[in-house]
mmCIF file of the N, C-alpha and C atoms, coordinates in Angstrom:
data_MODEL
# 
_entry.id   MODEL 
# 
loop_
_atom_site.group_PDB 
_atom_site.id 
_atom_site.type_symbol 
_atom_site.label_atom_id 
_atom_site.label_alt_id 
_atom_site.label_comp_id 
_atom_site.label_asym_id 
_atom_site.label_entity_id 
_atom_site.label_seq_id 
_atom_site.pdbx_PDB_ins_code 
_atom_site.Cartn_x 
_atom_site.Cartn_y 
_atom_site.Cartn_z 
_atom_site.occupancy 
_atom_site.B_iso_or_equiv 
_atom_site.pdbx_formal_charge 
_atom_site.auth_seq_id 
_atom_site.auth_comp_id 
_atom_site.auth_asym_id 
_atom_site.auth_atom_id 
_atom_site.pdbx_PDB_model_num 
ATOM 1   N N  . UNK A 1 1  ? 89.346 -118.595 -27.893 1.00 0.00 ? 1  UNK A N  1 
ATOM 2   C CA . UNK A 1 1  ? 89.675 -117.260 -27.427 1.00 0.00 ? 1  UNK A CA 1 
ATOM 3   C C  . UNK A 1 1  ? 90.221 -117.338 -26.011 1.00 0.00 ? 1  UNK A C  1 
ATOM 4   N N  . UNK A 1 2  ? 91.157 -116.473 -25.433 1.00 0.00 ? 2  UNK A N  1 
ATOM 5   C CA . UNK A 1 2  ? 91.417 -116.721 -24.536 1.00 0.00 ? 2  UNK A CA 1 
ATOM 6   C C  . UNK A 1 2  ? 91.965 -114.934 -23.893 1.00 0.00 ? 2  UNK A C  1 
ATOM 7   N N  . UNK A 1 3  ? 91.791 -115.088 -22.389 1.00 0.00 ? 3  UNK A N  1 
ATOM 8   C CA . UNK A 1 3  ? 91.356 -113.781 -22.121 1.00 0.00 ? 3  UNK A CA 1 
ATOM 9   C C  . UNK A 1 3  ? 93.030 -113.378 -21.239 1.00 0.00 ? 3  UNK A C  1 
ATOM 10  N N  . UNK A 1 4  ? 93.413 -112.351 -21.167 1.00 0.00 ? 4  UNK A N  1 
ATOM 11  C CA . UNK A 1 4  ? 94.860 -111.856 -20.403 1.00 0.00 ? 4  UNK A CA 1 
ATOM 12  C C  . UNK A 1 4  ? 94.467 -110.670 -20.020 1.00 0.00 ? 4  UNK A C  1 
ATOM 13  N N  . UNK A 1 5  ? 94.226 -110.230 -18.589 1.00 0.00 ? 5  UNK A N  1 
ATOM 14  C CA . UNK A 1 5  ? 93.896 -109.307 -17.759 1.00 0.00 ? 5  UNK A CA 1 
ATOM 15  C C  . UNK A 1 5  ? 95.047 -108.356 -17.864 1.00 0.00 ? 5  UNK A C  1 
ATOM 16  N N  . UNK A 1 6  ? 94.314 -106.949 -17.847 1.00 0.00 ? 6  UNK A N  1 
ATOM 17  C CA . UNK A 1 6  ? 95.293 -105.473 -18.240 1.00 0.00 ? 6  UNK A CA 1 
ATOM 18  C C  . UNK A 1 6  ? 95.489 -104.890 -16.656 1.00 0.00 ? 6  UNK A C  1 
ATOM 19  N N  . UNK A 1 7  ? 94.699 -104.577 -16.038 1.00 0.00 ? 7  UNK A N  1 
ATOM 20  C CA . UNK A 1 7  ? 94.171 -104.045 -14.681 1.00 0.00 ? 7  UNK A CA 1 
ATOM 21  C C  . UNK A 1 7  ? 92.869 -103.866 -14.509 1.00 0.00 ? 7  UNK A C  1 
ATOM 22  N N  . UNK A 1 8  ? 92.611 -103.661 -13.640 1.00 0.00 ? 8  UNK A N  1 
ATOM 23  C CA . UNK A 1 8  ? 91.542 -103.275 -12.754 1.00 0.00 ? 8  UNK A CA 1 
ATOM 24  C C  . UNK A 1 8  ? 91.538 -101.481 -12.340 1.00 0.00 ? 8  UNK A C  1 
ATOM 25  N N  . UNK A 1 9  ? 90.068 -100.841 -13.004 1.00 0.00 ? 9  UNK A N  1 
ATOM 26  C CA . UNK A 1 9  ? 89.547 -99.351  -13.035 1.00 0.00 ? 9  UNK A CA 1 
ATOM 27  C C  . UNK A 1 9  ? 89.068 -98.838  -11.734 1.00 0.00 ? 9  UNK A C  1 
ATOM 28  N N  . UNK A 1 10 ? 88.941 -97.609  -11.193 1.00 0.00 ? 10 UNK A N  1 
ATOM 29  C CA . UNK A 1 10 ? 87.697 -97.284  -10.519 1.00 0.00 ? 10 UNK A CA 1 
ATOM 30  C C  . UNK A 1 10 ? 87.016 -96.317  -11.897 1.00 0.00 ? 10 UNK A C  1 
ATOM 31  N N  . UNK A 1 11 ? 85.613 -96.030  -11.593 1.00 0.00 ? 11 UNK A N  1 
ATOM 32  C CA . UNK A 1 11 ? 85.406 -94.874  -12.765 1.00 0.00 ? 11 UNK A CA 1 
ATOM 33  C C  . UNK A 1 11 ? 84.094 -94.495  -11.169 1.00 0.00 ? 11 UNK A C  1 
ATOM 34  N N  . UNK A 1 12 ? 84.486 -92.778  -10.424 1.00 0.00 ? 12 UNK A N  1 
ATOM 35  C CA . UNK A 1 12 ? 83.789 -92.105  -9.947  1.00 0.00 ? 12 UNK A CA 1 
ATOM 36  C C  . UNK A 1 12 ? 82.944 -90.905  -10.435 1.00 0.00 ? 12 UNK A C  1 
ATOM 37  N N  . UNK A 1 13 ? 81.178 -91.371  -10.169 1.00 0.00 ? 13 UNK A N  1 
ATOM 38  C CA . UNK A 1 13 ? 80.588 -90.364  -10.825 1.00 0.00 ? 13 UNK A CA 1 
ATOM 39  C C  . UNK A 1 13 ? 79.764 -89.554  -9.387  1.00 0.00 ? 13 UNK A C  1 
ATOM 40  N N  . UNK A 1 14 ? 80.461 -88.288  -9.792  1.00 0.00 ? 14 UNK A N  1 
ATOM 41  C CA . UNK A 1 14 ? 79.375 -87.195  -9.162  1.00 0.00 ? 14 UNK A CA 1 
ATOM 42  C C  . UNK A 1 14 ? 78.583 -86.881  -9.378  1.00 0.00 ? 14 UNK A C  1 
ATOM 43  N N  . UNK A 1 15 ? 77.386 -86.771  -8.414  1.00 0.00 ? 15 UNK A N  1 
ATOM 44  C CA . UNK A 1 15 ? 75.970 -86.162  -8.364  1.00 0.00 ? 15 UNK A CA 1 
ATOM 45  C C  . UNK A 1 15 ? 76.383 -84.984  -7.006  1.00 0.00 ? 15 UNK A C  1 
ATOM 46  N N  . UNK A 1 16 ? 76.465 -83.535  -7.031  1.00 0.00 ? 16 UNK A N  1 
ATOM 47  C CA . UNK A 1 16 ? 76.494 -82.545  -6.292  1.00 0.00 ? 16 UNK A CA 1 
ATOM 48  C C  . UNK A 1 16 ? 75.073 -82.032  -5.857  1.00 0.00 ? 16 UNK A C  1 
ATOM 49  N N  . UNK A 1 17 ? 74.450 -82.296  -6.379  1.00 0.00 ? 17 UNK A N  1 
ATOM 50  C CA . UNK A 1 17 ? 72.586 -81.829  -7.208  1.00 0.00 ? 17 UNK A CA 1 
ATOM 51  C C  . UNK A 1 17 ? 72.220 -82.957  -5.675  1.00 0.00 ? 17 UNK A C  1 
ATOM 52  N N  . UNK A 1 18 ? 72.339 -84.441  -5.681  1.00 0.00 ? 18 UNK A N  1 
ATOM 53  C CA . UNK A 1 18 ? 72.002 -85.329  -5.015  1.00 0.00 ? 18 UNK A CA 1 
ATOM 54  C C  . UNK A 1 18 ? 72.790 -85.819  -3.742  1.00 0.00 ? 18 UNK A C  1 
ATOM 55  N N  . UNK A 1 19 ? 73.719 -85.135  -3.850  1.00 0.00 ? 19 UNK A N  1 
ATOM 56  C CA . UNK A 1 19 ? 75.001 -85.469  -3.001  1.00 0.00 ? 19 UNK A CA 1 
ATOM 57  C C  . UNK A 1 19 ? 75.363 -86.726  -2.969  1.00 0.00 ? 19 UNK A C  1 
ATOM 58  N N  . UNK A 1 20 ? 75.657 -87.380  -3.858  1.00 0.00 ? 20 UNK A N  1 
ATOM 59  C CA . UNK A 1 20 ? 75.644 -88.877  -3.893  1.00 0.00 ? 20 UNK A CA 1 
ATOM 60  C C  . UNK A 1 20 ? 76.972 -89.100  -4.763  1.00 0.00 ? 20 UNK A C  1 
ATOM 61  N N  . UNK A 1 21 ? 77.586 -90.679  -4.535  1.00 0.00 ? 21 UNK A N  1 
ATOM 62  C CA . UNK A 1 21 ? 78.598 -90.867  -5.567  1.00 0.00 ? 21 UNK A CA 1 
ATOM 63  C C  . UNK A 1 21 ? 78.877 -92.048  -5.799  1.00 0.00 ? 21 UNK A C  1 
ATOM 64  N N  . UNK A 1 22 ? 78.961 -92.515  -7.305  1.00 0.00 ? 22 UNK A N  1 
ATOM 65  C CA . UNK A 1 22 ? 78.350 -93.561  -7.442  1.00 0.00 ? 22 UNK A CA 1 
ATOM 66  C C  . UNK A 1 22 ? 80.182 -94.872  -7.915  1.00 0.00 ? 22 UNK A C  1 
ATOM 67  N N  . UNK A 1 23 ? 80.747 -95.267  -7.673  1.00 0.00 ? 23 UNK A N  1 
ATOM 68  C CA . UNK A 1 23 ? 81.408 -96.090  -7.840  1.00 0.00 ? 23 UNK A CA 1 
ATOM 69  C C  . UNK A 1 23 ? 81.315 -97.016  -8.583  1.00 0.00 ? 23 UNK A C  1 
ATOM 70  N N  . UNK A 1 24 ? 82.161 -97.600  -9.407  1.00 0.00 ? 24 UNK A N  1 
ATOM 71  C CA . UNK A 1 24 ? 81.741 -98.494  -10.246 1.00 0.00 ? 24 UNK A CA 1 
ATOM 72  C C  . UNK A 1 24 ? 83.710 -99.115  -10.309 1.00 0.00 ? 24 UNK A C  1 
ATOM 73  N N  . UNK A 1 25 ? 83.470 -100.307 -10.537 1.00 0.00 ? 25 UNK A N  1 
ATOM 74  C CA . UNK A 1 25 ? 84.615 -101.037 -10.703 1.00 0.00 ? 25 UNK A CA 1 
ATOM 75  C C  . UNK A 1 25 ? 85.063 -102.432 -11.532 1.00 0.00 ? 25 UNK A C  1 
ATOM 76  N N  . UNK A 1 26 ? 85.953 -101.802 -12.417 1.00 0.00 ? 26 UNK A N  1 
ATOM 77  C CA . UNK A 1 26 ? 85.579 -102.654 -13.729 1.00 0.00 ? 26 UNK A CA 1 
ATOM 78  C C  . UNK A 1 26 ? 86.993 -103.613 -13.531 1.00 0.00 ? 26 UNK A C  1 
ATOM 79  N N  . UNK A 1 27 ? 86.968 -104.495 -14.243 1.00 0.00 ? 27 UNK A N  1 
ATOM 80  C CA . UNK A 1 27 ? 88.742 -105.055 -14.979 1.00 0.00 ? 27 UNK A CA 1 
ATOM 81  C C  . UNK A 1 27 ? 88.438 -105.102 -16.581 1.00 0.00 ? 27 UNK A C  1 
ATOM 82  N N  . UNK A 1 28 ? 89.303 -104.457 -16.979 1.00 0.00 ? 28 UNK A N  1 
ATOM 83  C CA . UNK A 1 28 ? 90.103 -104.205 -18.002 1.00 0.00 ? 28 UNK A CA 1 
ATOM 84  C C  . UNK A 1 28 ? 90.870 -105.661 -18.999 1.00 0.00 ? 28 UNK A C  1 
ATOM 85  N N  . UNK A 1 29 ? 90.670 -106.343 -19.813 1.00 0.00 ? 29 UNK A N  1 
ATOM 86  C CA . UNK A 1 29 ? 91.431 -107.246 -20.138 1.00 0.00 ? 29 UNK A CA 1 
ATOM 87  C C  . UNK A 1 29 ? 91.423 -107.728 -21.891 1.00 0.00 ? 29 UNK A C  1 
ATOM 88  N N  . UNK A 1 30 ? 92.466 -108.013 -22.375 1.00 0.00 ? 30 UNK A N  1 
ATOM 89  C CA . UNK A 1 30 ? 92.617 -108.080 -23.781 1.00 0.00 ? 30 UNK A CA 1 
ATOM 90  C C  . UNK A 1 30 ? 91.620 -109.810 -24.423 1.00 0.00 ? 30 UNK A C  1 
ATOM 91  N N  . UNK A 1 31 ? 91.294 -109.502 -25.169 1.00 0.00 ? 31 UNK A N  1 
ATOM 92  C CA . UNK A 1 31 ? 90.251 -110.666 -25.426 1.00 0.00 ? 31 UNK A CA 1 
ATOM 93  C C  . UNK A 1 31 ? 90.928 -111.149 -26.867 1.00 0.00 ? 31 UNK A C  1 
ATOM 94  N N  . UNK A 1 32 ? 91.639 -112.408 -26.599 1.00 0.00 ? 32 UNK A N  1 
ATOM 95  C CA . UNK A 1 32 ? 92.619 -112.955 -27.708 1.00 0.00 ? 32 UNK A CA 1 
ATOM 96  C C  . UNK A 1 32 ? 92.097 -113.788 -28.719 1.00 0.00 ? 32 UNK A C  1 
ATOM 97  N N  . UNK A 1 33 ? 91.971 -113.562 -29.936 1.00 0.00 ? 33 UNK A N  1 
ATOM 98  C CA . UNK A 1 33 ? 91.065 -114.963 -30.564 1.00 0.00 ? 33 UNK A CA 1 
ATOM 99  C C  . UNK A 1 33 ? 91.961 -115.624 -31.286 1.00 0.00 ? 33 UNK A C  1 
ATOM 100 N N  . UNK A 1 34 ? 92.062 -116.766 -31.809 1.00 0.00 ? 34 UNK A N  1 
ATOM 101 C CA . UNK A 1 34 ? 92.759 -117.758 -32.074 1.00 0.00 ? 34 UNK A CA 1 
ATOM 102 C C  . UNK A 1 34 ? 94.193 -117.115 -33.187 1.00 0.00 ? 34 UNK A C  1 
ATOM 103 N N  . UNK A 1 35 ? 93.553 -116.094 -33.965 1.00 0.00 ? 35 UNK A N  1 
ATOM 104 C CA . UNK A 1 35 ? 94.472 -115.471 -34.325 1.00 0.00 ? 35 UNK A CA 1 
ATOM 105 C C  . UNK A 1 35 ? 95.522 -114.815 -34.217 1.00 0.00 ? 35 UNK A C  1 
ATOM 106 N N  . UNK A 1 36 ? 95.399 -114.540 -32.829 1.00 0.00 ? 36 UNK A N  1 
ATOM 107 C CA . UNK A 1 36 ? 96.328 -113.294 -32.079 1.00 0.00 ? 36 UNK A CA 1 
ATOM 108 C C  . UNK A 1 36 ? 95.963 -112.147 -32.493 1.00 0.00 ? 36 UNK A C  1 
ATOM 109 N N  . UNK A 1 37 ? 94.733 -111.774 -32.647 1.00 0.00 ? 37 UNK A N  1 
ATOM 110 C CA . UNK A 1 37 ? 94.115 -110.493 -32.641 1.00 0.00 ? 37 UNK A CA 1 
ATOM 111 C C  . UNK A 1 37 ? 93.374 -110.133 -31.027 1.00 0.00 ? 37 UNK A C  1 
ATOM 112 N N  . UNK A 1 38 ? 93.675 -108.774 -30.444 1.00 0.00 ? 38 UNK A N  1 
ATOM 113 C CA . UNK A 1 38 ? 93.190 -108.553 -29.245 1.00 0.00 ? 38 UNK A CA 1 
ATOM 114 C C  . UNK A 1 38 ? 92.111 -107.410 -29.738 1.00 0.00 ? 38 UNK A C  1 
ATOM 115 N N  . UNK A 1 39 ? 91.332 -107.464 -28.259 1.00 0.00 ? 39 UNK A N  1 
ATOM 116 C CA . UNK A 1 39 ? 90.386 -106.694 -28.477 1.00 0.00 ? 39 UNK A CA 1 
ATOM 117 C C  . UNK A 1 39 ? 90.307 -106.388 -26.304 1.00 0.00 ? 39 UNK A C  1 
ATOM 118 N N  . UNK A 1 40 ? 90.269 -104.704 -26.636 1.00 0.00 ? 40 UNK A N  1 
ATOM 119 C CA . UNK A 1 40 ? 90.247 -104.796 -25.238 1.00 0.00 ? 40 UNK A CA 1 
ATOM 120 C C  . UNK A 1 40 ? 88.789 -104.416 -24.737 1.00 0.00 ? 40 UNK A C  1 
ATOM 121 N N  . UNK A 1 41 ? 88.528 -105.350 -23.807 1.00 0.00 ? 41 UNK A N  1 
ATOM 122 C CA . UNK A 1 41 ? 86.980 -105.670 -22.845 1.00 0.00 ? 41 UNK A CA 1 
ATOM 123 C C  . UNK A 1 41 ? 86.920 -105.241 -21.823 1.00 0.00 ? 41 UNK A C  1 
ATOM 124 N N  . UNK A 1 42 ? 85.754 -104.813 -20.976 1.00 0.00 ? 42 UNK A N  1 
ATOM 125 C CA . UNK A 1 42 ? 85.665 -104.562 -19.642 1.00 0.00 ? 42 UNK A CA 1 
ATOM 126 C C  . UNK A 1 42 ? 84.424 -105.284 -18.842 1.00 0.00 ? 42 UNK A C  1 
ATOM 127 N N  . UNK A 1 43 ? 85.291 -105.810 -18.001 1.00 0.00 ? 43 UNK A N  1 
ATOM 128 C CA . UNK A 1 43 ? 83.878 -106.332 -17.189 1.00 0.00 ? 43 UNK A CA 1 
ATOM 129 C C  . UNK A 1 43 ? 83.657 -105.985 -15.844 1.00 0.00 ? 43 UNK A C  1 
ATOM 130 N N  . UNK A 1 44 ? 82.130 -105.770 -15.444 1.00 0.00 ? 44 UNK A N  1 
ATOM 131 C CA . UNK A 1 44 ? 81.789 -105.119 -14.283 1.00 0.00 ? 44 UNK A CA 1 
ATOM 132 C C  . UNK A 1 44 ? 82.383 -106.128 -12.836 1.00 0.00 ? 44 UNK A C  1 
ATOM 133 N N  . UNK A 1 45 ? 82.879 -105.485 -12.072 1.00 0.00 ? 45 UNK A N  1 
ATOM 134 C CA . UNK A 1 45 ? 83.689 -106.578 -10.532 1.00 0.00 ? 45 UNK A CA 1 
ATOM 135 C C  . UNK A 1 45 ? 82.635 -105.771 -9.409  1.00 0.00 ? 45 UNK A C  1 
ATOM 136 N N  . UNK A 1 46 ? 82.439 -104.397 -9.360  1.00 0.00 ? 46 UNK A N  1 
ATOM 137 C CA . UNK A 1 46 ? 81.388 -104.395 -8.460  1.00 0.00 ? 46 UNK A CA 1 
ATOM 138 C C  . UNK A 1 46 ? 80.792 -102.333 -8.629  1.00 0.00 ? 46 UNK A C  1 
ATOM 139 N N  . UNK A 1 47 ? 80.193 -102.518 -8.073  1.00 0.00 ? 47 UNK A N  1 
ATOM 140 C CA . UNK A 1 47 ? 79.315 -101.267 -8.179  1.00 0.00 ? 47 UNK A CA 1 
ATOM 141 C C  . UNK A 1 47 ? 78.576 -101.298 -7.007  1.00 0.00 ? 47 UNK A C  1 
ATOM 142 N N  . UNK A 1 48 ? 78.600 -99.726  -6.580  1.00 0.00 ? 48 UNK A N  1 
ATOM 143 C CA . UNK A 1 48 ? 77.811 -98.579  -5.310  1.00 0.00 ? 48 UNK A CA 1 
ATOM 144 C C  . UNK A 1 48 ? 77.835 -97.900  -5.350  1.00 0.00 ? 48 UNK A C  1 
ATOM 145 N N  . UNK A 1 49 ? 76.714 -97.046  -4.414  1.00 0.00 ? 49 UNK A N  1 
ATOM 146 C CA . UNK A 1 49 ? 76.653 -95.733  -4.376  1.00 0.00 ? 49 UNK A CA 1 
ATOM 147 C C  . UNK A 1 49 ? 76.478 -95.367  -2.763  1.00 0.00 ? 49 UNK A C  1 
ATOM 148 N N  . UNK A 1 50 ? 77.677 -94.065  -2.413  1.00 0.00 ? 50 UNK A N  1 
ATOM 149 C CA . UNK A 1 50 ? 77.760 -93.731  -1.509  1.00 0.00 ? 50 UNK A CA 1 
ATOM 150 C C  . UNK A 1 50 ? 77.023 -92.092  -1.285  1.00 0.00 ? 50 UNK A C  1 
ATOM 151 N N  . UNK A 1 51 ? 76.368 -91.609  -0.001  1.00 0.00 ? 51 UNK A N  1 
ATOM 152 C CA . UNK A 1 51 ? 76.055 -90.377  -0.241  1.00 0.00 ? 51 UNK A CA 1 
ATOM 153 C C  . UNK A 1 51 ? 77.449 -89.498  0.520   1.00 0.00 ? 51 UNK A C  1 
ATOM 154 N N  . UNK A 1 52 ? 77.394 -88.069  0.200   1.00 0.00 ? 52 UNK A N  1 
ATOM 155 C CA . UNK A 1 52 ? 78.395 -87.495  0.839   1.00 0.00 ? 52 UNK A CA 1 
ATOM 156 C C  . UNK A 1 52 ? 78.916 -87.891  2.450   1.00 0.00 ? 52 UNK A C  1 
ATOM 157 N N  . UNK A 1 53 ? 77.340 -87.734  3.504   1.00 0.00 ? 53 UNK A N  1 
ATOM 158 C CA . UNK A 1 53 ? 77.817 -88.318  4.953   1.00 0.00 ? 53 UNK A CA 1 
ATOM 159 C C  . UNK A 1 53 ? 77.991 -89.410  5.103   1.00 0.00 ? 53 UNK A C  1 
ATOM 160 N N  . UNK A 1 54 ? 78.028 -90.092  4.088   1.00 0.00 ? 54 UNK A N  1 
ATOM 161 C CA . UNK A 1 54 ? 78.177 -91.858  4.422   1.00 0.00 ? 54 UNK A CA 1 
ATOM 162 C C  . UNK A 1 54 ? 79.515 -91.780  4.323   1.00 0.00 ? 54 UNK A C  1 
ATOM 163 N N  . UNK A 1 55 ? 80.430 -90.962  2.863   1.00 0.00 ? 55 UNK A N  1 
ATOM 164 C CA . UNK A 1 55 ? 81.717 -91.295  2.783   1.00 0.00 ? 55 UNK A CA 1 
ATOM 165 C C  . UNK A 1 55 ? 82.315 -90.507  3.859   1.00 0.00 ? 55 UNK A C  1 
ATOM 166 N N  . UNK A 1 56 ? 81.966 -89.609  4.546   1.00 0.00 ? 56 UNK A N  1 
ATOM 167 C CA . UNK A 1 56 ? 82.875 -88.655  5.293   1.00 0.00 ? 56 UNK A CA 1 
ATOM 168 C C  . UNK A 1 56 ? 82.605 -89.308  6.466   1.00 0.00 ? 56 UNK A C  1 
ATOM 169 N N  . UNK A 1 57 ? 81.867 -90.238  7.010   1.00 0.00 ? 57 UNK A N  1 
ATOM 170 C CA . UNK A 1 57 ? 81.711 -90.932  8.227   1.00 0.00 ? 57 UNK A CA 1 
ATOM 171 C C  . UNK A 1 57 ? 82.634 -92.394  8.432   1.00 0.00 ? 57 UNK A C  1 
ATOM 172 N N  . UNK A 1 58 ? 82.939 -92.748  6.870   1.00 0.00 ? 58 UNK A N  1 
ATOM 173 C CA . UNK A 1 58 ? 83.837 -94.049  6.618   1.00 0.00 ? 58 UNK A CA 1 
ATOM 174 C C  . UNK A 1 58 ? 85.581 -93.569  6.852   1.00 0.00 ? 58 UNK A C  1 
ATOM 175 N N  . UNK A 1 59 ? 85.539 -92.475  6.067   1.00 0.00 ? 59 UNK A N  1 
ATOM 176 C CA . UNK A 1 59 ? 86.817 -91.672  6.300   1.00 0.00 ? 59 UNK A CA 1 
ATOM 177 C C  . UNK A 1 59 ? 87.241 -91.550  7.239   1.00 0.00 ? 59 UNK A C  1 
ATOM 178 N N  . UNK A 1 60 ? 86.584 -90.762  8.236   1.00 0.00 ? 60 UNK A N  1 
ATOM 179 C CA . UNK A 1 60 ? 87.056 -90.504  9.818   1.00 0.00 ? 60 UNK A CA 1 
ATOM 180 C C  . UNK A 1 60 ? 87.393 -92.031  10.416  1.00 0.00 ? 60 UNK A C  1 
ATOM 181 N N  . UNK A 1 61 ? 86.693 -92.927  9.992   1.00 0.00 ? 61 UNK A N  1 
ATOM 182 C CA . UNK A 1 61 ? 86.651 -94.151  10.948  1.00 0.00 ? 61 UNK A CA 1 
ATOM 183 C C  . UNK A 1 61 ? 88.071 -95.371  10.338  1.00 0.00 ? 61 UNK A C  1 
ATOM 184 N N  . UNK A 1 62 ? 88.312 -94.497  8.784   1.00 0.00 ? 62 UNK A N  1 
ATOM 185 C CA . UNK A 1 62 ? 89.191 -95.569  8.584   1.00 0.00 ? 62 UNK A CA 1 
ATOM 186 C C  . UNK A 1 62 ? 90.688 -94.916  8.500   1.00 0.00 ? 62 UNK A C  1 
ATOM 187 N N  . UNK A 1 63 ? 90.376 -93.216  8.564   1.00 0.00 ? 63 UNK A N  1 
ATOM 188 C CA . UNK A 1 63 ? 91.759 -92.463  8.487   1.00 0.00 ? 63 UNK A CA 1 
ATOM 189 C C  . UNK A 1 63 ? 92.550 -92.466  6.965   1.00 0.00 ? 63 UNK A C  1 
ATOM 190 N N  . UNK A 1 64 ? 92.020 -92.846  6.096   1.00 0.00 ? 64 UNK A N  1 
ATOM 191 C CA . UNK A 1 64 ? 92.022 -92.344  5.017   1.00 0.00 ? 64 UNK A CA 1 
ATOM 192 C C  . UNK A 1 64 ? 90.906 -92.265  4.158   1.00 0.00 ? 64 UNK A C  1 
ATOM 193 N N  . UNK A 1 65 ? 91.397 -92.569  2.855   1.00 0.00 ? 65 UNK A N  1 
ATOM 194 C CA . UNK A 1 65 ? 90.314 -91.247  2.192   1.00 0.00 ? 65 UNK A CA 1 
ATOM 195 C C  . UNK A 1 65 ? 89.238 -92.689  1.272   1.00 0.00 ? 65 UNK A C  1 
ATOM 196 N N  . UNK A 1 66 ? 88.799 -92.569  0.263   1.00 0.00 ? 66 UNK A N  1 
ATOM 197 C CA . UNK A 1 66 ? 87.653 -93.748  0.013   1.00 0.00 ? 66 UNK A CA 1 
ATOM 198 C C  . UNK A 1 66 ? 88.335 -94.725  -0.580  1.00 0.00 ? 66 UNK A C  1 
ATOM 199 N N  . UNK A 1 67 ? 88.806 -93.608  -1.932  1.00 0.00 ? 67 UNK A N  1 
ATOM 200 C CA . UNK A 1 67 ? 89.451 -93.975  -2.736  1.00 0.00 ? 67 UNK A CA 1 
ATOM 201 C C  . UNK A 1 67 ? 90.842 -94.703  -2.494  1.00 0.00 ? 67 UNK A C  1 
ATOM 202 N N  . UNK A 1 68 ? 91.614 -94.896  -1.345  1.00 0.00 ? 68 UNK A N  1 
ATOM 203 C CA . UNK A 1 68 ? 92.736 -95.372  -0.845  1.00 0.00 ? 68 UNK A CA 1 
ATOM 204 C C  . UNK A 1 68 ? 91.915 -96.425  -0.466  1.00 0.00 ? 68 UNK A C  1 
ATOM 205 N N  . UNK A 1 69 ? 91.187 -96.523  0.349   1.00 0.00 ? 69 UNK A N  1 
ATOM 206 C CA . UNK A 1 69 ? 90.868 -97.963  0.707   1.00 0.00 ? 69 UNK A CA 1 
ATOM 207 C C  . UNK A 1 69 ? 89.686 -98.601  -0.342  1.00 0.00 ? 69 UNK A C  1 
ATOM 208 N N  . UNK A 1 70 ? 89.358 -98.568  -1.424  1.00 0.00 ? 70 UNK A N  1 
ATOM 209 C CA . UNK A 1 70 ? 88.347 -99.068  -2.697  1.00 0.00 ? 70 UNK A CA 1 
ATOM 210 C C  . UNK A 1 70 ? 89.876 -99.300  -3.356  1.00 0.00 ? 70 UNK A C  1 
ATOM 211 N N  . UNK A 1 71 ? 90.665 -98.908  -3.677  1.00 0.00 ? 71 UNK A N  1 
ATOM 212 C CA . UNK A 1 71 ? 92.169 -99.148  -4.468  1.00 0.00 ? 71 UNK A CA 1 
ATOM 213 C C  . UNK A 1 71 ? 92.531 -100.638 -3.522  1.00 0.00 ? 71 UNK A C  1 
ATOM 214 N N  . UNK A 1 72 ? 93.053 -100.716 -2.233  1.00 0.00 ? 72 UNK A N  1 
ATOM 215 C CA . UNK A 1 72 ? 93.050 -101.463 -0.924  1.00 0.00 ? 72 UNK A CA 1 
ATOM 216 C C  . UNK A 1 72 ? 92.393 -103.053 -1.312  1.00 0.00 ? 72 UNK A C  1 
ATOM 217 N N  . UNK A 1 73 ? 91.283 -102.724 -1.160  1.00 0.00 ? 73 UNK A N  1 
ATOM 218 C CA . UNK A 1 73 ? 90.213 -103.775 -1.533  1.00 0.00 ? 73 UNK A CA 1 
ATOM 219 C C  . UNK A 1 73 ? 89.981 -104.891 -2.740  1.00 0.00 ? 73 UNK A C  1 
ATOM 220 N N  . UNK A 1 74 ? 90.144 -104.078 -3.849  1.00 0.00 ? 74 UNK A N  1 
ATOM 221 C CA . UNK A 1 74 ? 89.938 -104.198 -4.687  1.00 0.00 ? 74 UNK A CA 1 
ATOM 222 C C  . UNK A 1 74 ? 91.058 -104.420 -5.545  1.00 0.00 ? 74 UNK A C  1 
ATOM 223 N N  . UNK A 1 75 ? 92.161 -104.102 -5.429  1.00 0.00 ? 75 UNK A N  1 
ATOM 224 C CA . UNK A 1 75 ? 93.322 -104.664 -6.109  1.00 0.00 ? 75 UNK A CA 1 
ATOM 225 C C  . UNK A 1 75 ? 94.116 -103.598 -6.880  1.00 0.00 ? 75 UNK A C  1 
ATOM 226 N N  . UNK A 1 76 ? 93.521 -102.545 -6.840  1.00 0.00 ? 76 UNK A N  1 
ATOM 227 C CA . UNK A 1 76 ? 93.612 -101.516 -8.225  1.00 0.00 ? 76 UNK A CA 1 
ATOM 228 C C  . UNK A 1 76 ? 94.798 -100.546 -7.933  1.00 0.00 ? 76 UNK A C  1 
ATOM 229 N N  . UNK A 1 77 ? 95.664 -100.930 -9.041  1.00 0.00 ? 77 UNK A N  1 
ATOM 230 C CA . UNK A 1 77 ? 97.024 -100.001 -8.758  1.00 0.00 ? 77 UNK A CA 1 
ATOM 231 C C  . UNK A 1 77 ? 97.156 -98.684  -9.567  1.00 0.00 ? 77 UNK A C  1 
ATOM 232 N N  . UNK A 1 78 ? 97.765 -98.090  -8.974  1.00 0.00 ? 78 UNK A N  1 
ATOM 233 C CA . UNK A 1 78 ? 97.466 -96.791  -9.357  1.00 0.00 ? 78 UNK A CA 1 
ATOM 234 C C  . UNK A 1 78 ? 98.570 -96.299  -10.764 1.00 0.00 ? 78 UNK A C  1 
# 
């Protein structure tokens, strides 16, 4: 089997209730088996959780927004 990368996800979950937000960051990639049958997989690259003043304190300091610099970081094209 042999594996050929699709991209790289963010998937953002809100908690408003907790003020919290939880990040998660996957890659995406087709999983080939000897046949040439694909199957598409995801595997975890990293995961956190930010609360509301944590992200609005990163923001000010980096001049954009989270999600521009987690895209930045992480490789993930839009």
């Amino acid at each position: 089997m042999t594996e050929q990368v699709i991209k790289r996800v963010l998937d953002v979950d809100v908690d408003g209730l907790k003020g919290i937000v939880k990040y998660t960051i996957k890659e995406m990639y087709d999983l080939i088996d000897d046949e040439g049958f694909a199957t598409i997989e995801f595997r975890l690259i990293d995961e956190f959780t930010m609360t509301f003043n944590e992200i609005s304190e990163e923001e000010k300091q980096q001049g954009h927004s989270m999600k521009e610099e987690i895209y930045k970081v992480y490789g993930i094209s839009s």
